[in-house]
C-alpha distance (Angstrom), angle and dihedral (degrees) to the residues before:
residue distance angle dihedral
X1 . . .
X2 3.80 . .
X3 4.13 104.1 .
X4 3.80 108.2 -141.9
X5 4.05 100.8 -177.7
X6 3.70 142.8 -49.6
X7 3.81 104.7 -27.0
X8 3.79 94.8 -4.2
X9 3.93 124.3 119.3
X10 3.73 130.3 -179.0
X11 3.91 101.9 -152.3
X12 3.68 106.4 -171.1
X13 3.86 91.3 -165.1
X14 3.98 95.5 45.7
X15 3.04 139.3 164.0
X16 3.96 113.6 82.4
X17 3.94 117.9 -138.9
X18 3.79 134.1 169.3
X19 3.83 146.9 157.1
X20 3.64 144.6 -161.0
X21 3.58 123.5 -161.2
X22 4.03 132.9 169.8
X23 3.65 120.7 -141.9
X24 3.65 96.3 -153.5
X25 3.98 90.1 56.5
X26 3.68 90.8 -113.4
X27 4.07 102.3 161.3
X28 3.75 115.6 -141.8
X29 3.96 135.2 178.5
X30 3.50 126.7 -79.2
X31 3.64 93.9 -126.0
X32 3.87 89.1 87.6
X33 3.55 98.7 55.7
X34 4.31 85.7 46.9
X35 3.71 85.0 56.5
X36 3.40 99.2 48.9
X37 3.85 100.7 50.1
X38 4.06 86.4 39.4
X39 3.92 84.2 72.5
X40 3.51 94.6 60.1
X41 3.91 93.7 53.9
X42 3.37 99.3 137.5
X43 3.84 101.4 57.2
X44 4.14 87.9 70.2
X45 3.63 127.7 59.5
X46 3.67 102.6 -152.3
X47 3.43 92.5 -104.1
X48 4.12 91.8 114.0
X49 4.28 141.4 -2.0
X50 3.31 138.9 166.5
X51 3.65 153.9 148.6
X52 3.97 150.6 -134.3
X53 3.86 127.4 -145.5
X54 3.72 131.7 175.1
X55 3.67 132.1 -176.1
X56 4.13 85.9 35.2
X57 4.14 94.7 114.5
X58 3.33 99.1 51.2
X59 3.71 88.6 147.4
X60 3.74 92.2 60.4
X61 4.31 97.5 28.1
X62 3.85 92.2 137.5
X63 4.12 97.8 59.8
X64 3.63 131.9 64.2
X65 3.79 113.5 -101.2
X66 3.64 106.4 -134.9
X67 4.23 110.0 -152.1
X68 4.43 104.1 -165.0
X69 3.54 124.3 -169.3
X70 3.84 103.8 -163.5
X71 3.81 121.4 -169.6
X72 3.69 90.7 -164.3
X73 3.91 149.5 -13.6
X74 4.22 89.3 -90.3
X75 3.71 83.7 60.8
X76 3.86 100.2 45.7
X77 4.06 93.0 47.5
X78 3.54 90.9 50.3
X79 3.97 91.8 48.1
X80 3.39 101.2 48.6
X81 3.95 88.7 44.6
X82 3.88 85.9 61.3
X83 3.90 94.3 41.2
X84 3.96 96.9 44.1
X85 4.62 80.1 49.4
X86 3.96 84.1 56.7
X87 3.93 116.8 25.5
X88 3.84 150.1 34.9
X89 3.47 105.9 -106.8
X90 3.82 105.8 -158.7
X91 3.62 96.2 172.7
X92 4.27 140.6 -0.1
X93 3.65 130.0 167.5
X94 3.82 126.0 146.0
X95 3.98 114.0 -78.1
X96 3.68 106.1 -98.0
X97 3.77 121.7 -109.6
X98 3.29 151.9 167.4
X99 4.02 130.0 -116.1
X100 4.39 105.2 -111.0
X101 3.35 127.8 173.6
X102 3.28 97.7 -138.7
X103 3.63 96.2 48.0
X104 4.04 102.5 80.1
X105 3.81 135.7 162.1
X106 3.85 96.2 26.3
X107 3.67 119.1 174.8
X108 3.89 127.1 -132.8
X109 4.05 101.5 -68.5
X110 3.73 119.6 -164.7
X111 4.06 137.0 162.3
X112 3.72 115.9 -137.2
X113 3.93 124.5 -171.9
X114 3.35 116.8 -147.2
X115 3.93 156.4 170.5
X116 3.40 128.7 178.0
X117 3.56 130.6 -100.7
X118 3.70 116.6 -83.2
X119 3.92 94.7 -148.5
X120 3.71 89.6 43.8
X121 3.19 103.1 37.5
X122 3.97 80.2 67.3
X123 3.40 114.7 39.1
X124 4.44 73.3 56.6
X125 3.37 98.5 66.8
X126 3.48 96.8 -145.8
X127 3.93 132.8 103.9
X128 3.40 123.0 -102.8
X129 3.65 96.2 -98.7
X130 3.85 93.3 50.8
X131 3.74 89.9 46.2
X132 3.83 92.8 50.7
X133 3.59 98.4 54.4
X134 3.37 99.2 41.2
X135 3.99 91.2 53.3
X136 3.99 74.0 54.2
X137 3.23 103.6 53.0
X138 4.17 93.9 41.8
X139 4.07 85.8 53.4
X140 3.35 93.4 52.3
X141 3.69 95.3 42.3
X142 3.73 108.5 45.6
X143 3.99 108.6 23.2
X144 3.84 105.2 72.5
X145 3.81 116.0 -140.5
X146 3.71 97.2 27.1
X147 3.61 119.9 87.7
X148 4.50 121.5 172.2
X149 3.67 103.4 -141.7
X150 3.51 105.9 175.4
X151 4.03 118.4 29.3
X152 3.59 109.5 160.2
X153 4.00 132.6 107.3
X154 3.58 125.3 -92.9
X155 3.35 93.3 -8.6
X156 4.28 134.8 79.6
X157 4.00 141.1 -156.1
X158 4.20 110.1 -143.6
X159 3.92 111.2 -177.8
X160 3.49 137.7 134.5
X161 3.75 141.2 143.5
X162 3.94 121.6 -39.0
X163 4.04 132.4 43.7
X164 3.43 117.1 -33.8
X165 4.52 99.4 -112.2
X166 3.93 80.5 52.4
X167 3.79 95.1 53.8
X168 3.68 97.3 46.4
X169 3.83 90.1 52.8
X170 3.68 88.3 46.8
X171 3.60 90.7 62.1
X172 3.66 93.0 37.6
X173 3.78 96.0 -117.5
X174 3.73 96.1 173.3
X175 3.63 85.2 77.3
X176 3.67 95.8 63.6
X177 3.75 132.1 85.7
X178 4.05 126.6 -151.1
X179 3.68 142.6 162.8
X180 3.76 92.0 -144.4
X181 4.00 125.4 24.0
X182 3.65 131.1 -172.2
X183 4.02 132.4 -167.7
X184 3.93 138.4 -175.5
X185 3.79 132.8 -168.2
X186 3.84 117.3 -166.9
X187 3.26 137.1 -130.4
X188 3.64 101.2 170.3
X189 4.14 113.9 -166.4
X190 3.64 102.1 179.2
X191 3.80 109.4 10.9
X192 3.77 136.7 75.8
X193 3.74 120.9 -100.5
X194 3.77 112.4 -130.7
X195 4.06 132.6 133.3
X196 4.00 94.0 -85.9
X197 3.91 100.8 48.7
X198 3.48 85.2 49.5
X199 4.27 111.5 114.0
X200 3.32 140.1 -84.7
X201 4.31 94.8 56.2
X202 3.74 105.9 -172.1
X203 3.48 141.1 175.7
X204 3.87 116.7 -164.2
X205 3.79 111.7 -28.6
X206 3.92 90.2 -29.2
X207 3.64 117.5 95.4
X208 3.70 139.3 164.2
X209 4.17 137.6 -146.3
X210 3.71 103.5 -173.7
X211 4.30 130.5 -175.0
X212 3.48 110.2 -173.1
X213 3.82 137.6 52.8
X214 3.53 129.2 -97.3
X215 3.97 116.3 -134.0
X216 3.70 89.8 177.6
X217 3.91 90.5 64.3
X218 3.61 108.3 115.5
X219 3.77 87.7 45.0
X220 3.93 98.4 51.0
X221 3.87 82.7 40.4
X222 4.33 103.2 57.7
X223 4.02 81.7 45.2
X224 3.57 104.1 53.6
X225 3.70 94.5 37.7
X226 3.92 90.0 63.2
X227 3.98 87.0 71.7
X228 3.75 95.0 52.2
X229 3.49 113.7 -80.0
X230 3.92 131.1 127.3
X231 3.79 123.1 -159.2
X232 3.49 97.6 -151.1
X233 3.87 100.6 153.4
X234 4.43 104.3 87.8
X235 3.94 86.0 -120.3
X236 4.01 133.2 107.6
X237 4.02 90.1 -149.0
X238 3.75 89.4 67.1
X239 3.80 93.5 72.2
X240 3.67 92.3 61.2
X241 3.98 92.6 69.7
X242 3.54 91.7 56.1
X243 3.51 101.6 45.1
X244 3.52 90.1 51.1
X245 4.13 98.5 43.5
X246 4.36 77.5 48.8
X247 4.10 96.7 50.2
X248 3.64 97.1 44.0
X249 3.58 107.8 22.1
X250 3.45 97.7 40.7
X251 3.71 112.5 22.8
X252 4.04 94.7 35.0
X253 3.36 95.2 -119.7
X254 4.07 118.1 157.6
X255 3.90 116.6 -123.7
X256 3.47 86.7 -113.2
X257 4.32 94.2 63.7
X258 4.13 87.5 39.7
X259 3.57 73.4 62.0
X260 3.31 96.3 53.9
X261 3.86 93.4 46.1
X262 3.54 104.0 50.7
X263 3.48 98.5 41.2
X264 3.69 93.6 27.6
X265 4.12 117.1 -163.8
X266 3.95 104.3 -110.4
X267 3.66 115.2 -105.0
X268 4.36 100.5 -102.5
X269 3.93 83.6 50.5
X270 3.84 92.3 50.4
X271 4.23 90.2 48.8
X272 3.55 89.2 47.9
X273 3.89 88.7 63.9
X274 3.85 135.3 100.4
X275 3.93 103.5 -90.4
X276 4.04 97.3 -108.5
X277 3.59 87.4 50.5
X278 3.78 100.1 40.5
X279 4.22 86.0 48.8
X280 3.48 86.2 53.2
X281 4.00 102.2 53.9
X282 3.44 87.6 31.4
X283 4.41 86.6 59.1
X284 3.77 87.3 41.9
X285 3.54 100.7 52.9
X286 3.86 101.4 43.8
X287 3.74 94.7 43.4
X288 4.04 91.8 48.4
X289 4.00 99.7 31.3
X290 3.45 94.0 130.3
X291 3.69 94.7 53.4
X292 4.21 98.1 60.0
X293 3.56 110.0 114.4
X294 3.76 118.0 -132.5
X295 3.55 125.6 -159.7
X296 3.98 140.8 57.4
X297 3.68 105.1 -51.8
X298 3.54 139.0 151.3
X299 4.27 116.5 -172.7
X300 3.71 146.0 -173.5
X301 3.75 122.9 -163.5
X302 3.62 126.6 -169.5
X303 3.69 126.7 -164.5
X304 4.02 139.6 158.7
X305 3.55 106.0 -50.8
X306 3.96 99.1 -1.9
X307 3.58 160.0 39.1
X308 3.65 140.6 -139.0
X309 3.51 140.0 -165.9
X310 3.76 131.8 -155.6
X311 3.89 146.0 172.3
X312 3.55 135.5 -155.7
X313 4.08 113.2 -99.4
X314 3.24 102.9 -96.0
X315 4.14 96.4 38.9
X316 3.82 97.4 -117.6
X317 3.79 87.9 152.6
X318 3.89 122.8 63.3
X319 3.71 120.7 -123.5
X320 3.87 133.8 167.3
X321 3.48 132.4 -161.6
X322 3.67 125.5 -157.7
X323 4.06 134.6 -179.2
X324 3.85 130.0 -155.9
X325 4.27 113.2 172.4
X326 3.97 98.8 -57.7
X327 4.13 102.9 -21.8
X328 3.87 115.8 94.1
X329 3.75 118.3 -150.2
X330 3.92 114.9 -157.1
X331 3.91 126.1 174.2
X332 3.91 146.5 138.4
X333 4.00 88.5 -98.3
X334 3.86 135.2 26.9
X335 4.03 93.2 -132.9
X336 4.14 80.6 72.6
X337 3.64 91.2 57.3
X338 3.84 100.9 38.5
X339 4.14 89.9 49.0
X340 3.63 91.6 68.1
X341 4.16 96.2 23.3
X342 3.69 112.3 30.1
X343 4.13 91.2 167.6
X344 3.77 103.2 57.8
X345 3.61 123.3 176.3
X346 3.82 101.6 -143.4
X347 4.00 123.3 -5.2
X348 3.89 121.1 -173.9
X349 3.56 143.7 142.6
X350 4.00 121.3 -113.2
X351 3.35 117.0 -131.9
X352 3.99 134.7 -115.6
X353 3.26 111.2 -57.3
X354 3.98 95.1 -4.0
X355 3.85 115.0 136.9
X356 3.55 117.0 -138.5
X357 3.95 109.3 -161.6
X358 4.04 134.0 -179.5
X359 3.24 128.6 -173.2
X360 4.27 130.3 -164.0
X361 4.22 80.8 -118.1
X362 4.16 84.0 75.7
X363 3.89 91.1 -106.1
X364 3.42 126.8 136.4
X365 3.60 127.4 176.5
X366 3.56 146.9 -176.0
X367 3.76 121.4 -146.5
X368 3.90 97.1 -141.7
């Protein structure tokens, strides 16, 4: 660690990420998860935070939770023209937050709750997934100065601008309950830092805190935007969500063999397996080759119900796990973990490539 002045790290191996999520659905605050990615301060820059909750609407658990950033009143009018032309809005009021100063700039912010229209919905063809995130994806696309960053149900995405303990109490996370919790600091190296290239990116319930950099980008990027997607946001870690949301949503695939695509098992390890197993890697990696991510990366996904967590192949990215009784404490370093859990059952680190998966059912599972 390279110290550039009072205050002032140079982490080569930023950014910071971490999770907590309890097996027996038990929701606690968001304050925990702020503490724990406060302690690894120095591995952002300010430049970008953010966080993932699920299970925190359980008074509206059946509708989509819209998350807008609006850069202006234009932009709002015509989004909610285009929402109130293809949902039910049963409730929308502006997130609530509170006044930081360290938190500057912010867009308009508001929460919508939403479910498509029946008639609609219909005459589409489509299920209610597909026709949810593609109403998404044309928002985000074609109205400028709007921009839906969090879209699943029962759960919400809450980033902007600035380090991570400063944007959770900017959107007065403490307030907030959730069986599983996710948080990001950035340290971007190549990439702007603005409100939407902020971490997690989601689409649906599925959503993504990333530290790494992905070399394979441009690749992984021309193939997943031949199914409909558009990476729009001037950051590699937005690619993730959609190839993700495209493997399991839309293939079929497990967690487990997105896995095993993205971080794909190198070819001696796959002919050193059983032959049922080696036939299946072997089908996985030859009809998704375009989708393995190369590059030094460490992940954490959460979606309805679980979590997983995943490094690159080779481990260029730290990332501990830690148990205590039925919660599951993941980050980039173990002095996250032990600050809000100093007596942990187990701690370890998966290994490269090595998918680490819980579910609410109290299993956990490692792919290897």
């Amino acid at each position: 660690m390279l110290r550039e002045g009072k205050d002032n790290y140079r982490i080569p191996s930023g950014c910071a990420i971490c999770g907590i999520f309890n097996k027996d659905g038990r929701r606690i605050s968001g304050s925990s998860i702020i503490s724990a990615i406060e302690i690894m301060h120095a591995r952002s820059n300010g430049l970008g935070g953010g966080f993932a909750g699920y299970g925190i609407y359980p008074e509206y658990k059946d509708y989509y939770a819209f998350h807008v950033f609006y850069d202006d009143d234009r932009a709002k009018v015509a989004c909610e023209e285009y929402l109130n032309s293809h949902f039910d809005i049963v409730n929308l009021s502006r997130i609530p937050t509170r006044k930081h100063p360290k938190i500057t700039n912010e867009p308009l912010i508001f929460r919508y709750f939403v479910m498509p229209k029946t008639a609609d919905l219909i005459s589409s063809q489509l299920d209610e997934q597909e026709y949810t995130s593609s109403c998404v994806t044309a928002i985000n696309w074609d109205i400028e100065g709007a921009y839906v960053f969090s879209s699943g149900k029962d759960m919400g995405v809450f980033k902007a601008v600035g380090y991570p303990e400063d944007v959770g109490s900017f959107y007065r996370l403490d307030e907030y309950e959730a069986y599983c919790w996710t948080a990001h600091g950035r340290y971007p190296t190549n990439t702007p830092g603005w409100w939407g290239g902020a971490h997690p990116f989601s689409l649906l319930d599925c959503s993504i805190v990333h530290n790494g950099e992905i070399s394979s980008y441009d690749a992984n990027r021309r193939y997943i935007e031949m199914f409909g997607y558009k990476c729009s946001l001037l950051t590699d870690t937005e690619v993730i969500a959609y190839i993700l949301d495209f493997l399991i949503r839309k293939t079929g695939l497990t967690y487990e063999e997105a896995a095993n695509v993205i971080a794909a098992p190198f070819w001696t390890t796959i002919d050193r397996k059983e032959q049922q197993e080696r036939e299946k890697l072997t089908y996985l990696r030859n009809t998704f080759a375009s989708l393995l991510i190369t590059g030094p990366f460490s992940i954490i996904v959460g979606f309805k119900g679980g979590i997983m967590a995943l490094n690159d192949r080779l481990k260029l990215r730290s990332m501990i796990v830690g148990e205590k009784d039925d919660t599951v404490y993941i980050s980039s370093e173990e002095s996250a973990i032990r600050k809000i859990c100093k007596d942990l059952d187990r701690v370890y680190s998966p290994r490269g490539g090595e998918p680490v998966i819980y579910t609410l059912s109290g299993g956990g599972t490692n792919a290897y």
